[in-house]
N, C-alpha and C positions, 0 to 999 in steps of 0.2 A: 605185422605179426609180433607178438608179443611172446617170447620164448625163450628167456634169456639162459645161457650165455652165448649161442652160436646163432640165435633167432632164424631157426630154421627146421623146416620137419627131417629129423633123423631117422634112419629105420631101423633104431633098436633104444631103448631104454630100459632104466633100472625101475624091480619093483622090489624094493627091500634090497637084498643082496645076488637075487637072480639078473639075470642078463635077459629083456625080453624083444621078442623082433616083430617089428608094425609092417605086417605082411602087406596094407596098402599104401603105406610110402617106400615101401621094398619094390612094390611093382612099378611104381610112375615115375624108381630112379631106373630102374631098369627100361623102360617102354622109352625114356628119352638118353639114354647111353646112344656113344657112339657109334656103339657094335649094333645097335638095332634100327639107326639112322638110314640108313640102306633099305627098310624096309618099313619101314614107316615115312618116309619122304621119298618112295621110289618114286613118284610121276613125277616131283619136281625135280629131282636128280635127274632124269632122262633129259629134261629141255637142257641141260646145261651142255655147253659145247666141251670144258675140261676141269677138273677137278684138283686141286694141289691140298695137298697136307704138311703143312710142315713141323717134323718135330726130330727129337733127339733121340738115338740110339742109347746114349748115355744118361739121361733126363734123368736127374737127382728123385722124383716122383717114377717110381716103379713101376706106376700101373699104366705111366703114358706108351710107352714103346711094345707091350702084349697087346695093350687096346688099339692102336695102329693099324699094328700085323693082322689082328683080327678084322679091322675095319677094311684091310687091304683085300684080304684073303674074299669077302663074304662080295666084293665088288665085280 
């Protein structure tokens, strides 16, 4: 992938001075998020005997401890 400087598809870019949002890589961060894991891999999740998450209440990254709770919750 040739995209520098983060070489990666983002889901929003600039065109001139507007902020614009790439509704199909907005979907396929979402379709593989944690919080959708749960249902998008429900038959494999079923075979497994137990599950562990390990993460931090305090986690310097904000968005890991609501995405947890949510991945907890949706279980």
């Amino acid at each position: 992938m040739n995209k520098p400087p983060f070489f990666a598809d983002l889901p929003f870019y600039f065109q001139g001075d507007d902020l614009k949002i790439d509704a199909l890589v907005l979907d396929e961060l979402k379709k593989n998020s944690t919080s959708e894991l749960v249902f998008t891999q429900y038959e494999n999740i079923k075979k497994l005997k137990a599950i562990k998450f390990d993460w931090g209440r305090n986690d310097e990254l904000k968005h890991i401890p609501p995405s947890c709770m949510s991945l907890s919750k949706k279980s």
